[in-house]
Backbone atoms as SQL, in Angstrom:
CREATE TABLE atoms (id INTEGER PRIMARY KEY, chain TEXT, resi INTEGER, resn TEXT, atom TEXT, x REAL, y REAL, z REAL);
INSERT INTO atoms VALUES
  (1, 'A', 1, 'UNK', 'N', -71.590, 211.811, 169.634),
  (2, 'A', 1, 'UNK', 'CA', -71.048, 210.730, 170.436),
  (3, 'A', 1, 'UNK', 'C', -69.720, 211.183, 171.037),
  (4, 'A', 2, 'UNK', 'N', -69.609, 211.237, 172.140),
  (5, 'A', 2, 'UNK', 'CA', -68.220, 211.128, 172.798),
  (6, 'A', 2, 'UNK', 'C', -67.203, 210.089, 172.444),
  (7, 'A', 3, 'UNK', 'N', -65.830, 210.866, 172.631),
  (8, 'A', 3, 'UNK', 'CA', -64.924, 209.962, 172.029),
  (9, 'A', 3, 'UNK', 'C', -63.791, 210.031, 173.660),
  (10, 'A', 4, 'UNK', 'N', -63.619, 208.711, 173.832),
  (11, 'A', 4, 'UNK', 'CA', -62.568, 208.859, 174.691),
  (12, 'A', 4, 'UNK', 'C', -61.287, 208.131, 174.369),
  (13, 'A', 5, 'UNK', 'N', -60.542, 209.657, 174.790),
  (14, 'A', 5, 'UNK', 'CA', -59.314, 209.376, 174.678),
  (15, 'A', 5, 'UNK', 'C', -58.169, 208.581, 175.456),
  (16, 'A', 6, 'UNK', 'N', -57.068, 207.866, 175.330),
  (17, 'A', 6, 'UNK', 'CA', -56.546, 207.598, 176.447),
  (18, 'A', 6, 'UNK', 'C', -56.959, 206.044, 177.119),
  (19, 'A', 7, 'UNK', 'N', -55.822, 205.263, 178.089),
  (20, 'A', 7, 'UNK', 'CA', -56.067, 204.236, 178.361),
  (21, 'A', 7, 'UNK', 'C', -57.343, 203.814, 179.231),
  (22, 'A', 8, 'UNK', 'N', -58.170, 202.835, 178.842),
  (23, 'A', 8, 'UNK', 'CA', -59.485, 202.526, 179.890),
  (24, 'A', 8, 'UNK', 'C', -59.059, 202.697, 181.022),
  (25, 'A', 9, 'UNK', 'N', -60.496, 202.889, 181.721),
  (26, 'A', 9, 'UNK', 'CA', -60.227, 203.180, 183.438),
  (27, 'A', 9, 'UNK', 'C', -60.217, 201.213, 183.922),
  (28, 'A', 10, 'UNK', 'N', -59.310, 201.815, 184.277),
  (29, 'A', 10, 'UNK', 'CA', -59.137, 200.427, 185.225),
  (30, 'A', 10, 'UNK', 'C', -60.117, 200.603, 186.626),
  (31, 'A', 11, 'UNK', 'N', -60.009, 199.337, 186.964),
  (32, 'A', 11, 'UNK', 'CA', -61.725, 199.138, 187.683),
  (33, 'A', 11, 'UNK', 'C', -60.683, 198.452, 189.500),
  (34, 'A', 12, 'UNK', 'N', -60.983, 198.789, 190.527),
  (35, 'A', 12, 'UNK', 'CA', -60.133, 197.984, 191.651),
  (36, 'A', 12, 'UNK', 'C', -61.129, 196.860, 191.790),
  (37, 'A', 13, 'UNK', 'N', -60.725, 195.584, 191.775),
  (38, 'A', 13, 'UNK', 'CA', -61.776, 194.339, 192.096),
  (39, 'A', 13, 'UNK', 'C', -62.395, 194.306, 193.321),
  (40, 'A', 14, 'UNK', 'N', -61.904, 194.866, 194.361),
  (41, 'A', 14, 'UNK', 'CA', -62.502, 195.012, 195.855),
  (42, 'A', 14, 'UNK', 'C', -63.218, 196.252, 195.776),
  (43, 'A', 15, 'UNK', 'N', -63.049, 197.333, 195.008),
  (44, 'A', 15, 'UNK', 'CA', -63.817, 198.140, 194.476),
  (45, 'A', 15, 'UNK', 'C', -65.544, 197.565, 193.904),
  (46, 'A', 16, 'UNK', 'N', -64.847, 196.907, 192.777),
  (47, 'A', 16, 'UNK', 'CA', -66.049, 196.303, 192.045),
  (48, 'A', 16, 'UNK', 'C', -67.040, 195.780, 192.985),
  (49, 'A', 17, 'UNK', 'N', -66.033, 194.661, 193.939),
  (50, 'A', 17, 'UNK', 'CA', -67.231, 193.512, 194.535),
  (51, 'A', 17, 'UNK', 'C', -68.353, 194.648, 194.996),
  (52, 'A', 18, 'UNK', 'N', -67.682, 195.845, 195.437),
  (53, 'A', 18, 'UNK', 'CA', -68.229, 196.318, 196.834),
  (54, 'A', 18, 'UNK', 'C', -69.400, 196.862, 196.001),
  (55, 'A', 19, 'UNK', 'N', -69.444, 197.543, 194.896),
  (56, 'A', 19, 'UNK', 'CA', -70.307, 198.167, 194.220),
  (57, 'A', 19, 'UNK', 'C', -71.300, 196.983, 193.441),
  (58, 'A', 20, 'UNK', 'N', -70.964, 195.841, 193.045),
  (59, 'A', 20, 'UNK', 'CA', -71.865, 195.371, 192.240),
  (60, 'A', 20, 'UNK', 'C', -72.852, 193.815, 193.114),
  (61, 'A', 21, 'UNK', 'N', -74.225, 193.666, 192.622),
  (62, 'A', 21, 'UNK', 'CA', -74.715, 193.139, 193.217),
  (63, 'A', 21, 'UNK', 'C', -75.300, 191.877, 192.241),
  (64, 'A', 22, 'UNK', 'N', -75.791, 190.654, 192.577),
  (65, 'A', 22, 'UNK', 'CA', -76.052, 189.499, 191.675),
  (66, 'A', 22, 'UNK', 'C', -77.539, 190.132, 191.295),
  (67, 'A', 23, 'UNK', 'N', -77.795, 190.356, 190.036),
  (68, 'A', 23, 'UNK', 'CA', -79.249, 190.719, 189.314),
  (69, 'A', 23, 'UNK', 'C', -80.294, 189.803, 189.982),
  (70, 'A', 24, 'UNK', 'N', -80.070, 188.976, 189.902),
  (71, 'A', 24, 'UNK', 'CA', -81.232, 187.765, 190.693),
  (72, 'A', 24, 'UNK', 'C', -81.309, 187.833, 192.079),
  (73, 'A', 25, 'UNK', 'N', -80.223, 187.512, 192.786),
  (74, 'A', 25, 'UNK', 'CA', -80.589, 187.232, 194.506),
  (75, 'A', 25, 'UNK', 'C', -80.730, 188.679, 195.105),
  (76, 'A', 26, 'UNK', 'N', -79.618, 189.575, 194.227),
  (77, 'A', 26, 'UNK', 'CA', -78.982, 190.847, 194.990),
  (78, 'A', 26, 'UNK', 'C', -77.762, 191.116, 195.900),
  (79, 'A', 27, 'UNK', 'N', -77.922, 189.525, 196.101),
  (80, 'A', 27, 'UNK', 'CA', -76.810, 189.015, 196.588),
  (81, 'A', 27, 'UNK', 'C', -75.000, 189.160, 196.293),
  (82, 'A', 28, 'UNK', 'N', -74.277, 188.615, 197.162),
  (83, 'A', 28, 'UNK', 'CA', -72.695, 189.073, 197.047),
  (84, 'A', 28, 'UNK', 'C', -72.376, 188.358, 195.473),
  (85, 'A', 29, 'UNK', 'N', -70.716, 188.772, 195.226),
  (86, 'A', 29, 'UNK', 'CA', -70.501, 188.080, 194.373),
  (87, 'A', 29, 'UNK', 'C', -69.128, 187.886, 194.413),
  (88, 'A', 30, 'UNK', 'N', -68.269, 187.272, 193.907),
  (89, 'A', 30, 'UNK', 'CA', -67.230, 186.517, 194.358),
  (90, 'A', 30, 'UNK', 'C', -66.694, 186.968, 192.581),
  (91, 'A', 31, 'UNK', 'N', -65.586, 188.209, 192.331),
  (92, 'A', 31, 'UNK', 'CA', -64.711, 187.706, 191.313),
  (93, 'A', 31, 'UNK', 'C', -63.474, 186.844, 190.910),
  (94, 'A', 32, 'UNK', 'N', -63.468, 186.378, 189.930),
  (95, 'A', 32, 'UNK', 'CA', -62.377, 185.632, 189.660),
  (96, 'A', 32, 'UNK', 'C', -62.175, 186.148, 187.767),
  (97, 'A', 33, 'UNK', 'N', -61.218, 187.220, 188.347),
  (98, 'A', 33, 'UNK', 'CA', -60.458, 187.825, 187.557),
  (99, 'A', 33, 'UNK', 'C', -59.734, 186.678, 186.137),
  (100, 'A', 34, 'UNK', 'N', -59.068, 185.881, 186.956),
  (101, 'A', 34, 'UNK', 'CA', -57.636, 184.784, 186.085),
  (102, 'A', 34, 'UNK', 'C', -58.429, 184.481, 184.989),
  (103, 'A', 35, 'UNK', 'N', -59.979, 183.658, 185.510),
  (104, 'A', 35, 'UNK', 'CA', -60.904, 183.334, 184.439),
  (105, 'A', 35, 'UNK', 'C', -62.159, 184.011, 183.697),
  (106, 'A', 36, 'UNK', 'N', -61.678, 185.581, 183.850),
  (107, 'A', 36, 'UNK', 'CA', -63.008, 186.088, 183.509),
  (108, 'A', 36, 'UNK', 'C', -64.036, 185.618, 183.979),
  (109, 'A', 37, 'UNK', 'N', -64.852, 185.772, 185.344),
  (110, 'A', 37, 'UNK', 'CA', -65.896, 185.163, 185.725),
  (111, 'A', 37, 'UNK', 'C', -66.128, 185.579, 186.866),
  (112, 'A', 38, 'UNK', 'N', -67.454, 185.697, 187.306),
  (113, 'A', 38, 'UNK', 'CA', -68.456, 186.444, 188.283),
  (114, 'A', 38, 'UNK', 'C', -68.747, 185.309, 189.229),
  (115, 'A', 39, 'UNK', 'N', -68.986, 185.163, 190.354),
  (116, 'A', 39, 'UNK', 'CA', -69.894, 183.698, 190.868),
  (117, 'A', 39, 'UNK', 'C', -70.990, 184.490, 191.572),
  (118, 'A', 40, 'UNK', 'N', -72.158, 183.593, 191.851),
  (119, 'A', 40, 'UNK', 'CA', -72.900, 183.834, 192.722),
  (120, 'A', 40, 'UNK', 'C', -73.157, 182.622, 193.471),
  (121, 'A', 41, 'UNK', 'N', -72.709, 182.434, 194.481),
  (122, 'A', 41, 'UNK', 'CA', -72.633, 181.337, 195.097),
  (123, 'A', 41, 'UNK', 'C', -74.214, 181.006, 195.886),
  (124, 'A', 42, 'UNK', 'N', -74.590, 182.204, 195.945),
  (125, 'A', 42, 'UNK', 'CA', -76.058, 182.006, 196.083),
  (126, 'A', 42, 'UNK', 'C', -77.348, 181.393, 194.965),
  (127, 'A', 43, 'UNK', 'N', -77.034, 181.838, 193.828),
  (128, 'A', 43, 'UNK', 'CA', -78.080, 181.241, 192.965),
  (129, 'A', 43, 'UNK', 'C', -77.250, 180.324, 192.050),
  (130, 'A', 44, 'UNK', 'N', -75.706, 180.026, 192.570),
  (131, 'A', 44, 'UNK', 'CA', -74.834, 178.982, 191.630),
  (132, 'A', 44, 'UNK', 'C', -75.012, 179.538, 190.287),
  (133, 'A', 45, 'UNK', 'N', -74.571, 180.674, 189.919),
  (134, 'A', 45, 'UNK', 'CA', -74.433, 181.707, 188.514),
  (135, 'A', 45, 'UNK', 'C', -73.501, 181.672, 188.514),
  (136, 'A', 46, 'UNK', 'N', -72.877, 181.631, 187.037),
  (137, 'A', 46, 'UNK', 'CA', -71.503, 182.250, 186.691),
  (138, 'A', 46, 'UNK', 'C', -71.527, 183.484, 185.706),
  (139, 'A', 47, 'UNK', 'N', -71.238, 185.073, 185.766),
  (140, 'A', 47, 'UNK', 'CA', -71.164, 185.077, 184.728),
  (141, 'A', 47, 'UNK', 'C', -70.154, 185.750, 184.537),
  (142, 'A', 48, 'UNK', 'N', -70.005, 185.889, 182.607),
  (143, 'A', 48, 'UNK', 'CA', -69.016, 186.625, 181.899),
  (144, 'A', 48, 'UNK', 'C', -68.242, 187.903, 182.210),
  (145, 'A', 49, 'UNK', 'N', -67.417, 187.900, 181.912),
  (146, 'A', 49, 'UNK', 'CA', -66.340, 189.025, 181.908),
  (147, 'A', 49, 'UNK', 'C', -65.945, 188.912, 180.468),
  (148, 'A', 50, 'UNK', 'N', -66.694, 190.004, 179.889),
  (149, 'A', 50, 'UNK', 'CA', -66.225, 189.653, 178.318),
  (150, 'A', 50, 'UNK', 'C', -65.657, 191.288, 178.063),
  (151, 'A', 51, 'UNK', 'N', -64.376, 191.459, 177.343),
  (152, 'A', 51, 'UNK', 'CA', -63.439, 192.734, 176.810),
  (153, 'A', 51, 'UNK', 'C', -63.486, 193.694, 178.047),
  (154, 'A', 52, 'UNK', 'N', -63.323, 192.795, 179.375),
  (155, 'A', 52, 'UNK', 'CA', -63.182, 193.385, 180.361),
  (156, 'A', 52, 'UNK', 'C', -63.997, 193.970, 181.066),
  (157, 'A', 53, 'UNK', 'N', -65.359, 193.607, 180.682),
  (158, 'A', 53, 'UNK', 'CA', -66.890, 194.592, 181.364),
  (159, 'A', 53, 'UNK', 'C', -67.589, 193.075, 181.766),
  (160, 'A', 54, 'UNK', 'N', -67.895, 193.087, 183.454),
  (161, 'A', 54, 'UNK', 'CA', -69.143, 192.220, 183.336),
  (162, 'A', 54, 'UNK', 'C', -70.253, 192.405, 182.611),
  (163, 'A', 55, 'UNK', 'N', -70.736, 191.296, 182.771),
  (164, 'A', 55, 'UNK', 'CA', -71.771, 191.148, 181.571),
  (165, 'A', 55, 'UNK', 'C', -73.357, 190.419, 182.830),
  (166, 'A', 56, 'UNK', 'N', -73.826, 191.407, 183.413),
  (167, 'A', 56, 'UNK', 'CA', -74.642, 191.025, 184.368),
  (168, 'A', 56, 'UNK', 'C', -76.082, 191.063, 184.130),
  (169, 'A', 57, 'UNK', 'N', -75.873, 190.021, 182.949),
  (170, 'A', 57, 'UNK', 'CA', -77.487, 188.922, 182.590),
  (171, 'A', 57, 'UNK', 'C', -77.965, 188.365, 183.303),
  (172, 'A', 58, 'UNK', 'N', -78.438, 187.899, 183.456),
  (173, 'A', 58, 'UNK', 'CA', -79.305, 186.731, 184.148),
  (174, 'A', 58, 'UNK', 'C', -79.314, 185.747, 182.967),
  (175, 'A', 59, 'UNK', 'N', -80.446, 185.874, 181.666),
  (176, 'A', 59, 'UNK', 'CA', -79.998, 185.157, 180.751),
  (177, 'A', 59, 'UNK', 'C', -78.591, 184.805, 179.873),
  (178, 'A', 60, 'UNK', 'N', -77.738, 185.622, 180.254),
  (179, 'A', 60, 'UNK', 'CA', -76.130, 185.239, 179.886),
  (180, 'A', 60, 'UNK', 'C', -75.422, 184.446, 180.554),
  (181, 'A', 61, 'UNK', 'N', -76.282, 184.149, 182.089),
  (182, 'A', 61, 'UNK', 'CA', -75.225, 183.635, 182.797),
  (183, 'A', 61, 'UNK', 'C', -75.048, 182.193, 183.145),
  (184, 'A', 62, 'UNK', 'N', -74.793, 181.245, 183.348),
  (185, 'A', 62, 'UNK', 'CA', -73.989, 180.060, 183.090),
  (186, 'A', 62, 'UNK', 'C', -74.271, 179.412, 184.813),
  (187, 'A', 63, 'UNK', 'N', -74.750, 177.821, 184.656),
  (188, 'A', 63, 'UNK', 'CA', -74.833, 177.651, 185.899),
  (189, 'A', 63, 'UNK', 'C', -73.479, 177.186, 186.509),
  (190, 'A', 64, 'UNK', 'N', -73.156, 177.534, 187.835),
  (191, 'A', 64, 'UNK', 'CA', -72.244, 176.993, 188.413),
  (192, 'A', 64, 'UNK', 'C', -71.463, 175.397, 188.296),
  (193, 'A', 65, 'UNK', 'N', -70.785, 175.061, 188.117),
  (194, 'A', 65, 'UNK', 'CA', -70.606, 173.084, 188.377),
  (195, 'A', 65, 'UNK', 'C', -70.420, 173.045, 189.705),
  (196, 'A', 66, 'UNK', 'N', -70.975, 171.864, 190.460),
  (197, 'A', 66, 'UNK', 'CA', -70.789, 171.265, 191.127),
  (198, 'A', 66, 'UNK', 'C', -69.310, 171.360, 191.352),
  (199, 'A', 67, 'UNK', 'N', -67.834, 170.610, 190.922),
  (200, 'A', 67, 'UNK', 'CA', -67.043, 171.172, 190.871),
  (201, 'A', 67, 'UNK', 'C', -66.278, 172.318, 191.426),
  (202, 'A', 68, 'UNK', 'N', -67.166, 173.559, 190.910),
  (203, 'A', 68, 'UNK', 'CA', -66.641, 174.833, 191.806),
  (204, 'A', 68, 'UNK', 'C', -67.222, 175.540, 192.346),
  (205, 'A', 69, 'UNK', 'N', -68.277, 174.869, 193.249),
  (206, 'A', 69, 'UNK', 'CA', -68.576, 175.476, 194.247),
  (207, 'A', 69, 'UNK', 'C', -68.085, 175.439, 195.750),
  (208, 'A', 70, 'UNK', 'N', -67.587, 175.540, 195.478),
  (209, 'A', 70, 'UNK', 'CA', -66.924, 175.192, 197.114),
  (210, 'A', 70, 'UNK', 'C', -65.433, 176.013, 197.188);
C-alpha cells in the first residue's frame, strides 16, 4: 500500500465543477463548498462532501428542498 506523505492535494472548485459530472443526468453541478454539498439542479440531488471527497452516489444522495432550489 502506498503511503502518502505530506498535506492533501487541495482540489480548485472551478477545477472540480469542470471535471465532475451528476452520475444520473450527466449533467452540471453547482458546488457549495460553506455546506459541504453538491447540487444537481437538474435531477434536484444533493450530495455529500464528506472528509472533503464528494461522495457521488446516486443512492447517497439527498433530494433537493423546494427551498433551495432556486
Amino acid at each position: 500500500m502506498l503511503e502518502r506523505k505530506g498535506p492533501p492535494m487541495a482540489l480548485n472548485v472551478s477545477e472540480l465543477e469542470e471535471l465532475l459530472a451528476c452520475p444520473k443526468c450527466k449533467g452540471d453541478l453547482e458546488i457549495h463548498e460553506s455546506i459541504d454539498e453538491i447540487h444537481c439542479r437538474a435531477c434536484r440531488l444533493i450530495f455529500p462532501i464528506r472528509d472533503g471527497l464528494p461522495v457521488m452516489l446516486v443512492d447517497e444522495a439527498a433530494p433537493l428542498p423546494a427551498d433551495r432550489r432556486s
